[in-house]
N, C-alpha and C positions, 0 to 999 in steps of 0.2 A: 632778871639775870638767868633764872634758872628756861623760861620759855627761850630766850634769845640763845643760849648754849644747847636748846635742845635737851636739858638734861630733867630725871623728874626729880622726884621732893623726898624721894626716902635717902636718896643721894647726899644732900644739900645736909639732911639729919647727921649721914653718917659721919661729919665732920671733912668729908676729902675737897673742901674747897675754903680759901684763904684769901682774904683784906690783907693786901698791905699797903699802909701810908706810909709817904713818907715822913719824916718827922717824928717827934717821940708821941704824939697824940693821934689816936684814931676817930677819925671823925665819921667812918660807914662801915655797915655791918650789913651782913646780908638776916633778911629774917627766914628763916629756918619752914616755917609752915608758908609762907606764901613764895618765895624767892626773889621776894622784890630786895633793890638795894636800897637802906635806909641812912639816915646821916644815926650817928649811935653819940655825938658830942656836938653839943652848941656851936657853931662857925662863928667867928666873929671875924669880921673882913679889915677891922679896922686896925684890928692886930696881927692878923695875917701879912695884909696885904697893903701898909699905911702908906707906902709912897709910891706905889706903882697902879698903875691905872688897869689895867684888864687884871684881873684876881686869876690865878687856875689852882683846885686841888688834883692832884695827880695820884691816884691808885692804882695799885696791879689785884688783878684776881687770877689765881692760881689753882688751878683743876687736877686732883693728883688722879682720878681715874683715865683712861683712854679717851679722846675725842674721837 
């Protein structure tokens, strides 16, 4: 995330970027020293997504500095 925004990693520390799911459960977190996005909660698809055929999780990420 953080290479694809261009942004660096002292950034990423400083708190100014935000996971949101939808749903009451978050399932991705961004890690802090690398920028990669990581799943942060077990997916279970079968509970998710029991009668529909194509699955999607949907998140926003939220950048509160300047792009």
């Amino acid at each position: 995330v953080a290479k694809d925004l261009g942004l660096q990693l002292p950034a990423l520390r400083d708190g100014g970027i935000h996971i949101l799911d939808k749903g009451r459960t978050q399932y991705f977190a961004l890690h802090v020293k690398t920028g990669h996005l990581m799943t942060a909660e077990r997916i279970d698809r079968e509970q998710l997504c029991e009668r529909v055929q194509q699955c999607v999780l949907r998140c926003e990420l939220i950048v509160e500095e300047k792009m």
